[in-house]
PDB file with SEQRES, HELIX, SHEET and CRYST1 records, atoms N, CA, C and O in Angstrom:
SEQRES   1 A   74  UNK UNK UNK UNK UNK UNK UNK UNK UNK UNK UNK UNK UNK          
SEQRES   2 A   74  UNK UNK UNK UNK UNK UNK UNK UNK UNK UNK UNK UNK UNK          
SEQRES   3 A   74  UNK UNK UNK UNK UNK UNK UNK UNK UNK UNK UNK UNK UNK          
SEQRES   4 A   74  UNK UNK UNK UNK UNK UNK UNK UNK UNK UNK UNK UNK UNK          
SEQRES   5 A   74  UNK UNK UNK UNK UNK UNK UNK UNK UNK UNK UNK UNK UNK          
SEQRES   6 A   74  UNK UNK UNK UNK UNK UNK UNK UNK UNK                          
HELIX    1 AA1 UNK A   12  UNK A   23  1                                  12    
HELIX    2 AA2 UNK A   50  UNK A   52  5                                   3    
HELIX    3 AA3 UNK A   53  UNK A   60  1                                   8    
SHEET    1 AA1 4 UNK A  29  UNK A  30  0                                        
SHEET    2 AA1 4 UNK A  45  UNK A  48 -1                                        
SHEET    3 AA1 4 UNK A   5  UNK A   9 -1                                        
SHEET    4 AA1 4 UNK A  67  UNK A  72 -1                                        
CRYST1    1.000    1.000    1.000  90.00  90.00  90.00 P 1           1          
ATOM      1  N   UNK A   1       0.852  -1.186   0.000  1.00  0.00           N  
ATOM      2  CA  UNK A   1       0.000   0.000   0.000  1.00  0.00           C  
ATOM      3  C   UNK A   1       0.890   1.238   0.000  1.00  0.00           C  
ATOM      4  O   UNK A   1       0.763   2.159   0.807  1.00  0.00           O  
ATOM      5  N   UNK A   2       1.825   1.183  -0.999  1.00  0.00           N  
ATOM      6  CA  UNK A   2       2.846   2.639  -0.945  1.00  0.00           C  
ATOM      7  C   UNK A   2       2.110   3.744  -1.298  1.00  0.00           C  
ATOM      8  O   UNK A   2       2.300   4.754  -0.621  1.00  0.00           O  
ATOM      9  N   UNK A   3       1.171   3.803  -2.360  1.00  0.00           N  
ATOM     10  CA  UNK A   3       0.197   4.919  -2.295  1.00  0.00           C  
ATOM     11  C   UNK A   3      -0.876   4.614  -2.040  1.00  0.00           C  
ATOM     12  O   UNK A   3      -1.259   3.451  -2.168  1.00  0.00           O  
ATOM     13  N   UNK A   4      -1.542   5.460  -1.668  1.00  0.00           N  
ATOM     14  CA  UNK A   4      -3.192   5.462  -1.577  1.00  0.00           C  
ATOM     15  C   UNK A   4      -3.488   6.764  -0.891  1.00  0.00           C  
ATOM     16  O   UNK A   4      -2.797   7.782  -0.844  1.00  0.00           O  
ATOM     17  N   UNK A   5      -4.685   6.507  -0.361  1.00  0.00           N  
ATOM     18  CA  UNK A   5      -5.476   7.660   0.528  1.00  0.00           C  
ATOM     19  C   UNK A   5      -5.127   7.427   2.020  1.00  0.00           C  
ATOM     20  O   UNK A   5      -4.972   6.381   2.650  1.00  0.00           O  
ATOM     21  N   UNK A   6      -5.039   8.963   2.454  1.00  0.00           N  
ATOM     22  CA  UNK A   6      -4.528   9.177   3.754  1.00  0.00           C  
ATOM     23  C   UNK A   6      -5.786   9.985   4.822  1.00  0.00           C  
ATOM     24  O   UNK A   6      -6.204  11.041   4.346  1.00  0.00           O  
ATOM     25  N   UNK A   7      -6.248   9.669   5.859  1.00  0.00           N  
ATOM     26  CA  UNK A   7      -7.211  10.272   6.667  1.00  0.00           C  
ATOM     27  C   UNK A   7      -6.323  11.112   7.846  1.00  0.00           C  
ATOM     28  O   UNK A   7      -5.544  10.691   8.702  1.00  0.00           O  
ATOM     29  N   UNK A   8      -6.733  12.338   7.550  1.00  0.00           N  
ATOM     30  CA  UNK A   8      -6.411  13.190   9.116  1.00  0.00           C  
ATOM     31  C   UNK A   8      -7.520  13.025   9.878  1.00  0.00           C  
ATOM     32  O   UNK A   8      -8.698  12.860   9.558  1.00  0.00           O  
ATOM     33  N   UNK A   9      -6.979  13.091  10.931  1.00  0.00           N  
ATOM     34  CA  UNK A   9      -7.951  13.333  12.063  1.00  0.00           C  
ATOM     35  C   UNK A   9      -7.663  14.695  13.141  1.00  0.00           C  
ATOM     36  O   UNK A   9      -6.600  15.307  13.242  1.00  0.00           O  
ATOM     37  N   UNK A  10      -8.752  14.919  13.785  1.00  0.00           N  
ATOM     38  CA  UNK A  10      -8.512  16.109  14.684  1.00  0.00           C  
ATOM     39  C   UNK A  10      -7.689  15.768  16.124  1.00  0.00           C  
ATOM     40  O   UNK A  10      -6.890  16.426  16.791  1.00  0.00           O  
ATOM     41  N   UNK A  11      -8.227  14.525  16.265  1.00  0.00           N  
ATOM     42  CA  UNK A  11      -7.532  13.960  17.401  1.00  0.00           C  
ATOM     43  C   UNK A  11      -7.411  12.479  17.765  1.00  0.00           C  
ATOM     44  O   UNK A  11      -8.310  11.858  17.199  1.00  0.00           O  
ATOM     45  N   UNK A  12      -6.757  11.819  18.382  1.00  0.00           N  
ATOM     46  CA  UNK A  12      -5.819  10.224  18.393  1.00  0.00           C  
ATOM     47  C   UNK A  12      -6.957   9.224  18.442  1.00  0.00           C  
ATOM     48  O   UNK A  12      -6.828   8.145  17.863  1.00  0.00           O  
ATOM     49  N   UNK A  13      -8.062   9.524  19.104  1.00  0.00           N  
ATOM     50  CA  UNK A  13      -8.957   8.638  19.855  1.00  0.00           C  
ATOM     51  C   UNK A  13      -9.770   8.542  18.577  1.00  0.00           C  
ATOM     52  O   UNK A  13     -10.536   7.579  18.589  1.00  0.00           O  
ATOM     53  N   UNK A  14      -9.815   9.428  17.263  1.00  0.00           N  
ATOM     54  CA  UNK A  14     -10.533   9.026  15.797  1.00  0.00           C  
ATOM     55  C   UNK A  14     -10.117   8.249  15.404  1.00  0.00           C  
ATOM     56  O   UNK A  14     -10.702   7.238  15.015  1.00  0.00           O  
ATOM     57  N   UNK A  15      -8.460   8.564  15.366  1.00  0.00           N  
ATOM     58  CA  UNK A  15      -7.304   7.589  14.260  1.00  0.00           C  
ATOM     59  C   UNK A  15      -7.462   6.499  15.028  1.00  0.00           C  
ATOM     60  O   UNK A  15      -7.594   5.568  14.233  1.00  0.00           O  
ATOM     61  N   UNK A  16      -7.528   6.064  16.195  1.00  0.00           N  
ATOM     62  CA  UNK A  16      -7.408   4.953  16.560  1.00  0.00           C  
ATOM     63  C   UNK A  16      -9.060   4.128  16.431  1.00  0.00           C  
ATOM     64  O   UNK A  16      -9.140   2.977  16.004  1.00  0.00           O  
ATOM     65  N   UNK A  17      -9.874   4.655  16.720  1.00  0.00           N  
ATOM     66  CA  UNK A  17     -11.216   4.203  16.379  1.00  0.00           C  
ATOM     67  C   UNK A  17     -11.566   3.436  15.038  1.00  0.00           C  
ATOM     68  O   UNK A  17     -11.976   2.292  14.844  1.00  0.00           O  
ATOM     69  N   UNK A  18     -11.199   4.674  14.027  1.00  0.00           N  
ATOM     70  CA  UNK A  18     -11.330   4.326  12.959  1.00  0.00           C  
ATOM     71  C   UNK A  18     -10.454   3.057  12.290  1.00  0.00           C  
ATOM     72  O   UNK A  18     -10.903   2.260  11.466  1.00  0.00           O  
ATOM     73  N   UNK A  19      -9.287   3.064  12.769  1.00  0.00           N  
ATOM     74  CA  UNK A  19      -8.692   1.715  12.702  1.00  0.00           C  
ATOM     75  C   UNK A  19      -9.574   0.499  12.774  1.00  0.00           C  
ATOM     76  O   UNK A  19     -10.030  -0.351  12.009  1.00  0.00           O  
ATOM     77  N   UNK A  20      -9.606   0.851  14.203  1.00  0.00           N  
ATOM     78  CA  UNK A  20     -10.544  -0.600  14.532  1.00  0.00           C  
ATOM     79  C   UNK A  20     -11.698  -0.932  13.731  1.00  0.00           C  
ATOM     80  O   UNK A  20     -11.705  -1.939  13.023  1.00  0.00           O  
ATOM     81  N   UNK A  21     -13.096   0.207  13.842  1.00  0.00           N  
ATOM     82  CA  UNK A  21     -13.854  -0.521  12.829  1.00  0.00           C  
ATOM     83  C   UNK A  21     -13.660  -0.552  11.445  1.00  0.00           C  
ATOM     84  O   UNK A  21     -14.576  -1.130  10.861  1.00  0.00           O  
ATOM     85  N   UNK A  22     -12.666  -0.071  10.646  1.00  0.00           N  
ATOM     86  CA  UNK A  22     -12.434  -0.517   9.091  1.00  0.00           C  
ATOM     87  C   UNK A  22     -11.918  -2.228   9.152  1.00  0.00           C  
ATOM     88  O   UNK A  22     -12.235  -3.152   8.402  1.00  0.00           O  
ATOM     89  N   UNK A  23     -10.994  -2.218  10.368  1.00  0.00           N  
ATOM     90  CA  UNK A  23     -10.017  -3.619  10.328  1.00  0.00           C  
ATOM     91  C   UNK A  23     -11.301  -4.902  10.977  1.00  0.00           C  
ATOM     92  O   UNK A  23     -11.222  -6.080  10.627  1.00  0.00           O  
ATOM     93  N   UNK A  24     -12.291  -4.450  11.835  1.00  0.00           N  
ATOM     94  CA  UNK A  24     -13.461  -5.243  12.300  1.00  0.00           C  
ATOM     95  C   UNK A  24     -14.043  -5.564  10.665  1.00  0.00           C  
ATOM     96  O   UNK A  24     -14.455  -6.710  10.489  1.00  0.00           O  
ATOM     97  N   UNK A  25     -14.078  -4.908   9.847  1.00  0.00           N  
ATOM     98  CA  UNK A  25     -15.132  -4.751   8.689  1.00  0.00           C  
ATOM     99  C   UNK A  25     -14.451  -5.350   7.522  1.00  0.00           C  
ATOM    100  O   UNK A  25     -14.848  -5.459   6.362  1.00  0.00           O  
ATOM    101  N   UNK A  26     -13.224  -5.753   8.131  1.00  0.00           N  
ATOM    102  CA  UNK A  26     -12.136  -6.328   7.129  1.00  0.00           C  
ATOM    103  C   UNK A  26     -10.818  -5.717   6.062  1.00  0.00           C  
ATOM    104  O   UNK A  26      -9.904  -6.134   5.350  1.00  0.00           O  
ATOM    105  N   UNK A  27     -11.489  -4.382   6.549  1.00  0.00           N  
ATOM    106  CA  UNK A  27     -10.709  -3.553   5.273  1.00  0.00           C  
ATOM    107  C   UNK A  27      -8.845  -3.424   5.667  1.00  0.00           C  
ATOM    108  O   UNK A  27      -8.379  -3.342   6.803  1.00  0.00           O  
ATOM    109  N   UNK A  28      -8.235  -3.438   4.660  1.00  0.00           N  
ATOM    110  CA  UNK A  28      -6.849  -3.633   4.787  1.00  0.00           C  
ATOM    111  C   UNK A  28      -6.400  -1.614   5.149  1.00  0.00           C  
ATOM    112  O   UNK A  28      -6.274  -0.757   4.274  1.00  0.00           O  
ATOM    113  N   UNK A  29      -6.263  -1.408   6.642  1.00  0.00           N  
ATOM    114  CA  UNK A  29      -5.398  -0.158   6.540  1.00  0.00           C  
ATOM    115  C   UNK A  29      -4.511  -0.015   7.836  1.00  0.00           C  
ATOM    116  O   UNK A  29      -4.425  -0.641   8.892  1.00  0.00           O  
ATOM    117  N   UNK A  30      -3.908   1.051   7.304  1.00  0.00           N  
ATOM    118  CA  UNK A  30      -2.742   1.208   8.142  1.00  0.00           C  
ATOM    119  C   UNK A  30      -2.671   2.300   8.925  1.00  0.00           C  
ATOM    120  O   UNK A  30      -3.134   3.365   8.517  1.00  0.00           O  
ATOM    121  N   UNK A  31      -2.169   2.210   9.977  1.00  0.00           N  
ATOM    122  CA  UNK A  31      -1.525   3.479  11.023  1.00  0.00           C  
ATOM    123  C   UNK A  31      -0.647   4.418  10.771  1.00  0.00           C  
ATOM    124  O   UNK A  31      -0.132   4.248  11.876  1.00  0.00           O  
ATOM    125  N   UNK A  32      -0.059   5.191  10.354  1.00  0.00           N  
ATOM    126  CA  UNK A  32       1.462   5.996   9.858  1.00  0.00           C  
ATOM    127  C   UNK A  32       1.046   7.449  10.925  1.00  0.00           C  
ATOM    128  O   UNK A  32       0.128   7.894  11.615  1.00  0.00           O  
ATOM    129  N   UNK A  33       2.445   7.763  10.473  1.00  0.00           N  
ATOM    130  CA  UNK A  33       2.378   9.182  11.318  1.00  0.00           C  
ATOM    131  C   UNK A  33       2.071  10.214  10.280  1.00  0.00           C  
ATOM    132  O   UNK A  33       2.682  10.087   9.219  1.00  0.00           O  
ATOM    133  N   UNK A  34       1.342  11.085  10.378  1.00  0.00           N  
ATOM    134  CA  UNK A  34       0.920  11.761   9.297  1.00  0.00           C  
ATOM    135  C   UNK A  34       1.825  12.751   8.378  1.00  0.00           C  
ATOM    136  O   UNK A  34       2.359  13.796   8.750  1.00  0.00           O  
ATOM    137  N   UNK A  35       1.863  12.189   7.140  1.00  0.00           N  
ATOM    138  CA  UNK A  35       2.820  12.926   6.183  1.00  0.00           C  
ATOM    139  C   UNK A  35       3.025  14.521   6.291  1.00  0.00           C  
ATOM    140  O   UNK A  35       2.170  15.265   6.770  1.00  0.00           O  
ATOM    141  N   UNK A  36       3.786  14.784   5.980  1.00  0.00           N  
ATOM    142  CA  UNK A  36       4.356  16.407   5.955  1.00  0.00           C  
ATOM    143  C   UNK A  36       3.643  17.141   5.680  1.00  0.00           C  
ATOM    144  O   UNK A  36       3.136  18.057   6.329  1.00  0.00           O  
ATOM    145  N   UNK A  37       3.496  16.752   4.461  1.00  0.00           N  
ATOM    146  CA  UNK A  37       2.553  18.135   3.189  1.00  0.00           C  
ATOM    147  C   UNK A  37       1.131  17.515   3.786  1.00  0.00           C  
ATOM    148  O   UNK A  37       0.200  17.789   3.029  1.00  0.00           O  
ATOM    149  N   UNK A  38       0.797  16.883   4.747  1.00  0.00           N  
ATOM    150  CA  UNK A  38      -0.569  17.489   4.719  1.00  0.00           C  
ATOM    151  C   UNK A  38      -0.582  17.417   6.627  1.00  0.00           C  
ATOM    152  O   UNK A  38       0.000  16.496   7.200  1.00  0.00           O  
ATOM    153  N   UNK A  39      -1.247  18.402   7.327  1.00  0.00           N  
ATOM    154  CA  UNK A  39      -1.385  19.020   8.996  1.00  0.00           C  
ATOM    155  C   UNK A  39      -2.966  18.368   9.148  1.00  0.00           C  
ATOM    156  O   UNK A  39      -4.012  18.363   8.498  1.00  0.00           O  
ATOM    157  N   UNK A  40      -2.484  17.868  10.333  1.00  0.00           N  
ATOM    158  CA  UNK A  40      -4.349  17.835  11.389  1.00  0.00           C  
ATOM    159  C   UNK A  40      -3.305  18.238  12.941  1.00  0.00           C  
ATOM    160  O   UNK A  40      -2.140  18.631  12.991  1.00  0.00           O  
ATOM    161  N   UNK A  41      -3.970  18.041  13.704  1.00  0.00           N  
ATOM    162  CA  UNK A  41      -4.112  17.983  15.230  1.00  0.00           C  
ATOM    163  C   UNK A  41      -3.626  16.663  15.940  1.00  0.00           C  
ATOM    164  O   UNK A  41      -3.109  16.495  17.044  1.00  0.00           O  
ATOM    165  N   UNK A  42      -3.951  15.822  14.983  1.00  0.00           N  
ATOM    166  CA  UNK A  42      -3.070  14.707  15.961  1.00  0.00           C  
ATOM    167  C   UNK A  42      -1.832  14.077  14.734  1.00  0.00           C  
ATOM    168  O   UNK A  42      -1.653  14.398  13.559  1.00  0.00           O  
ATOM    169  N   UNK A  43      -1.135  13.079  15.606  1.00  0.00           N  
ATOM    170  CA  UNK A  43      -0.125  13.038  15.200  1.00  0.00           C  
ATOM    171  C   UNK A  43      -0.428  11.508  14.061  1.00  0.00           C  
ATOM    172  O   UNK A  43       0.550  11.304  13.341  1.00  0.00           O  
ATOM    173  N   UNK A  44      -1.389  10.677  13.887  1.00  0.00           N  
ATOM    174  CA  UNK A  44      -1.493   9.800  13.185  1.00  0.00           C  
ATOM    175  C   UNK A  44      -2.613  10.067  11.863  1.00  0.00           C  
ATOM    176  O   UNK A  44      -3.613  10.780  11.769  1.00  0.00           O  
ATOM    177  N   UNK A  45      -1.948   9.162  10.945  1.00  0.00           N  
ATOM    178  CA  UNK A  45      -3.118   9.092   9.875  1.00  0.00           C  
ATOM    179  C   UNK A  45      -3.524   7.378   9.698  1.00  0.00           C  
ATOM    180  O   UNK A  45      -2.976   6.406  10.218  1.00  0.00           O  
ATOM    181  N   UNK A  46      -4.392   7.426   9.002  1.00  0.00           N  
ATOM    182  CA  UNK A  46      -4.713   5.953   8.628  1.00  0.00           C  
ATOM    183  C   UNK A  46      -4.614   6.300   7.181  1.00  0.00           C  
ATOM    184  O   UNK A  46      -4.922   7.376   6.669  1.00  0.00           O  
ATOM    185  N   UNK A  47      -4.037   5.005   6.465  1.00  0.00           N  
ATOM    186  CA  UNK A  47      -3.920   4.357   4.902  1.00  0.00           C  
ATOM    187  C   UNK A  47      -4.593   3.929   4.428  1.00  0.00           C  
ATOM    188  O   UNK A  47      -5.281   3.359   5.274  1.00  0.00           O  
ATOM    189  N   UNK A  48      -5.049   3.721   3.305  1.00  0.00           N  
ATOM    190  CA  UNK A  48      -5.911   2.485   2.750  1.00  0.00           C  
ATOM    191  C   UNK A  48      -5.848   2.421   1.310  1.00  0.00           C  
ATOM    192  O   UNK A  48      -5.364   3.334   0.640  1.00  0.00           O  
ATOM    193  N   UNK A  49      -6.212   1.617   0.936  1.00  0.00           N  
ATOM    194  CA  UNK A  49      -6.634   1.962  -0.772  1.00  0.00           C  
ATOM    195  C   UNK A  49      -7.860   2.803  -1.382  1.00  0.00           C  
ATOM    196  O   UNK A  49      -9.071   2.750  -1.172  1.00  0.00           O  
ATOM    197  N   UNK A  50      -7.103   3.562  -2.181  1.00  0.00           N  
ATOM    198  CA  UNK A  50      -8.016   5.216  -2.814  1.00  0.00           C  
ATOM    199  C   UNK A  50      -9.497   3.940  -3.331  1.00  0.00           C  
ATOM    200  O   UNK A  50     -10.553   4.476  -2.995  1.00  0.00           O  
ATOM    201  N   UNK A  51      -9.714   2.822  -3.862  1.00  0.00           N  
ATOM    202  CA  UNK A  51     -10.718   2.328  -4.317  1.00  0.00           C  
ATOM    203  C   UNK A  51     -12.225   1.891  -3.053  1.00  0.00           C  
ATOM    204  O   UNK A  51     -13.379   1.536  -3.291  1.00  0.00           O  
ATOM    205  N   UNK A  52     -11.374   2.176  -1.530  1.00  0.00           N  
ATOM    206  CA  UNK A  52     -11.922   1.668  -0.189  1.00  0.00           C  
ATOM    207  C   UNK A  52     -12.806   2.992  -0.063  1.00  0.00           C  
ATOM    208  O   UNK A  52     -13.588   3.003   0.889  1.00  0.00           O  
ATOM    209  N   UNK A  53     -12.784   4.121  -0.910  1.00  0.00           N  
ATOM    210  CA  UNK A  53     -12.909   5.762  -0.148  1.00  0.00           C  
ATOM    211  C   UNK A  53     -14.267   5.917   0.019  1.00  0.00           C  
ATOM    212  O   UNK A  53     -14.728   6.405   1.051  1.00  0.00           O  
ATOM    213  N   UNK A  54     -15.106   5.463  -1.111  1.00  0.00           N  
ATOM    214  CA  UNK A  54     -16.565   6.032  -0.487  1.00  0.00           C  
ATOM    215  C   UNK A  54     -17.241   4.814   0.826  1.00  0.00           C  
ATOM    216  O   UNK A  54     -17.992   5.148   1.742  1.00  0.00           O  
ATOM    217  N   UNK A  55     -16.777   3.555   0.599  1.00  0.00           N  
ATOM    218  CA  UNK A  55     -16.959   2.585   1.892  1.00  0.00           C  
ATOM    219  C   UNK A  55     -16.105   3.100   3.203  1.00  0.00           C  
ATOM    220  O   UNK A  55     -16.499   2.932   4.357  1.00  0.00           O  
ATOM    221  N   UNK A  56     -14.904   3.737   2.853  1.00  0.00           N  
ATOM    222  CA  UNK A  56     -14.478   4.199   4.579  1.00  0.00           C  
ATOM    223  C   UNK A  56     -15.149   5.400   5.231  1.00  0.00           C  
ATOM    224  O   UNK A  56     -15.246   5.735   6.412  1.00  0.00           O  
ATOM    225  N   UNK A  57     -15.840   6.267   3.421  1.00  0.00           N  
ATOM    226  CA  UNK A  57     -16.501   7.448   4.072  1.00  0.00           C  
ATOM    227  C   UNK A  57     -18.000   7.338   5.249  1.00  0.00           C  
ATOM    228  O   UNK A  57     -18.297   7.818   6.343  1.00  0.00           O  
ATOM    229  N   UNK A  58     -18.797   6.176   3.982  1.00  0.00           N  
ATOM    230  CA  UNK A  58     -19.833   5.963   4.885  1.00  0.00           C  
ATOM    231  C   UNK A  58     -19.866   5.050   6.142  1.00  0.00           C  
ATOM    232  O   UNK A  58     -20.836   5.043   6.900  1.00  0.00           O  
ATOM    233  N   UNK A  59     -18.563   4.142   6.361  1.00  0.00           N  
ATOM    234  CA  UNK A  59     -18.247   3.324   7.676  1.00  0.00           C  
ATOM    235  C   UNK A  59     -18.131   4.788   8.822  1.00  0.00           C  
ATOM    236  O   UNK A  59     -18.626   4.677   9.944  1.00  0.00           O  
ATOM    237  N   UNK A  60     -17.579   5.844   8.485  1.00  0.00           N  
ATOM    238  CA  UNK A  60     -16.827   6.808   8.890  1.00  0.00           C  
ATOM    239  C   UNK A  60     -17.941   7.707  10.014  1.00  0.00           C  
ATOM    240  O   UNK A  60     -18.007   8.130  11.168  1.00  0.00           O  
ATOM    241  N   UNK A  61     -19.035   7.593   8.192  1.00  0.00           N  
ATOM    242  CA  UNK A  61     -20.433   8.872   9.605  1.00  0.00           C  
ATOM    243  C   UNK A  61     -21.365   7.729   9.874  1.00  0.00           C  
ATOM    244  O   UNK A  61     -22.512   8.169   9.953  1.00  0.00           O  
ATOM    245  N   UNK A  62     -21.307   6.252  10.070  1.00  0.00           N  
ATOM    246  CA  UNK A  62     -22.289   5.586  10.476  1.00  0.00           C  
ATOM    247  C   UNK A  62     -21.903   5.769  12.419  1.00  0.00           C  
ATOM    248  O   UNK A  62     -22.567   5.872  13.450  1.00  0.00           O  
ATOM    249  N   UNK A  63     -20.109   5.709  11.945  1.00  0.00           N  
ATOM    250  CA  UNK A  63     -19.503   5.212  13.563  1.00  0.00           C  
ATOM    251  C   UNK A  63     -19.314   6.862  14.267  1.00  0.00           C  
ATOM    252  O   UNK A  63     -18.824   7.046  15.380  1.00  0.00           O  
ATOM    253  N   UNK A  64     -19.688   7.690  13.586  1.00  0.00           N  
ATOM    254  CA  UNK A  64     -19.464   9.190  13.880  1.00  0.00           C  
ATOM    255  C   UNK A  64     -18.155   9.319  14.058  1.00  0.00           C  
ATOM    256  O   UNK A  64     -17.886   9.755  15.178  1.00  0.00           O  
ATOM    257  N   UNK A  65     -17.292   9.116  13.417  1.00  0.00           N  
ATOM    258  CA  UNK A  65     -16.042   9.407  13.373  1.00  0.00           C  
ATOM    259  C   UNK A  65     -15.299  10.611  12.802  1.00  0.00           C  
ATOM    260  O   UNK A  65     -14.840  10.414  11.676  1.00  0.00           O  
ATOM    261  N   UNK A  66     -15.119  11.600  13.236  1.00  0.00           N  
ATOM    262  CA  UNK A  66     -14.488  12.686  12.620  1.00  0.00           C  
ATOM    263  C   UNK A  66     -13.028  12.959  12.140  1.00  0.00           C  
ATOM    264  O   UNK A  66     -11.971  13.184  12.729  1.00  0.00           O  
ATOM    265  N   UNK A  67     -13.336  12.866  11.049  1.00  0.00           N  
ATOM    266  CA  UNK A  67     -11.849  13.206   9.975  1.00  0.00           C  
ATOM    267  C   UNK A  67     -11.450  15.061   9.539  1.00  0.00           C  
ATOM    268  O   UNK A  67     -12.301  15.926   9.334  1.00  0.00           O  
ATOM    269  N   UNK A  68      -9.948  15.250   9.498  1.00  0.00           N  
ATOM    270  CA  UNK A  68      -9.853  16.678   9.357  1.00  0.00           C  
ATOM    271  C   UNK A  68      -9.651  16.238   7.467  1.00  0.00           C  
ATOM    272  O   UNK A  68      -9.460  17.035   6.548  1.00  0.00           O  
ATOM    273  N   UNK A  69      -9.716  15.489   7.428  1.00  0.00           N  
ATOM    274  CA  UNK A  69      -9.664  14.907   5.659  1.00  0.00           C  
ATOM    275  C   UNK A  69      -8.716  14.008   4.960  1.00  0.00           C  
ATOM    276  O   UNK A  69      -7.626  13.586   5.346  1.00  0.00           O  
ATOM    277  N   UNK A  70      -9.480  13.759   3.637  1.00  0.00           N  
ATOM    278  CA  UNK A  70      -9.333  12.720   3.111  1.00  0.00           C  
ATOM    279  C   UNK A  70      -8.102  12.989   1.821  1.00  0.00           C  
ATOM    280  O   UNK A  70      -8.484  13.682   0.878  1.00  0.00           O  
ATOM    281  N   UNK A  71      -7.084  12.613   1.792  1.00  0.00           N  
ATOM    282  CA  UNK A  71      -5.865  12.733   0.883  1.00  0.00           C  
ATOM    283  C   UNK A  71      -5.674  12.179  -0.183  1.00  0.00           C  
ATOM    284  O   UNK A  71      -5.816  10.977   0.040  1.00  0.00           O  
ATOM    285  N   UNK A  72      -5.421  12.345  -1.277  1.00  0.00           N  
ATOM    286  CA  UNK A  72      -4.457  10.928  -2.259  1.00  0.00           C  
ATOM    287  C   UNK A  72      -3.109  11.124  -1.990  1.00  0.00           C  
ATOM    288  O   UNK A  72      -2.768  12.284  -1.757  1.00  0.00           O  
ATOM    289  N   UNK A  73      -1.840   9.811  -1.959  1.00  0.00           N  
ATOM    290  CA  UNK A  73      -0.754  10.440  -2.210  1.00  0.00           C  
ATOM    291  C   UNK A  73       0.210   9.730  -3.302  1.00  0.00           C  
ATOM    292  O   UNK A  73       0.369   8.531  -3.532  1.00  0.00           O  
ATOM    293  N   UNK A  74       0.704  10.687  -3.802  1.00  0.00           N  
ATOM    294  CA  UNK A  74       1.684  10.870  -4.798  1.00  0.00           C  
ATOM    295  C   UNK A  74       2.360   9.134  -4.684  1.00  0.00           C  
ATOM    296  O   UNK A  74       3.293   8.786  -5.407  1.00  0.00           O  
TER     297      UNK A  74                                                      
END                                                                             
């Protein structure tokens, strides 16, 4: 998963949430520390594949999970 889509969050207790129910739901993503060129409030992002995006969006406001946003990367 060297590229894909990257989620900010405002704060740790999202990034870590959101982990859990994508990985409960099966979906393949990852933890990283959040890339340079893009700022939130906390210090993690989650990974995934750009094809997962409208299923992580709506997993996202079912679990009320708040994202500072959604990335592609290079």
């Amino acid at each position: 998963m060297e590229n894909g889509c990257v989620v900010t969050f405002n704060a740790t207790h999202y990034a870590l949430k959101a982990e859990k129910v994508l990985k409960k739901a099966r979906h393949k993503v990852k933890l990283i520390p959040v890339p340079r060129q893009f700022s939130s409030n906390c210090g993690l992002a989650l990974q995934f594949d750009c094809a997962l995006k409208d299923e992580v969006v709506r997993v996202f406001e079912e679990q009320h999970i708040k994202v500072h946003g959604i990335h592609e990367l290079d």
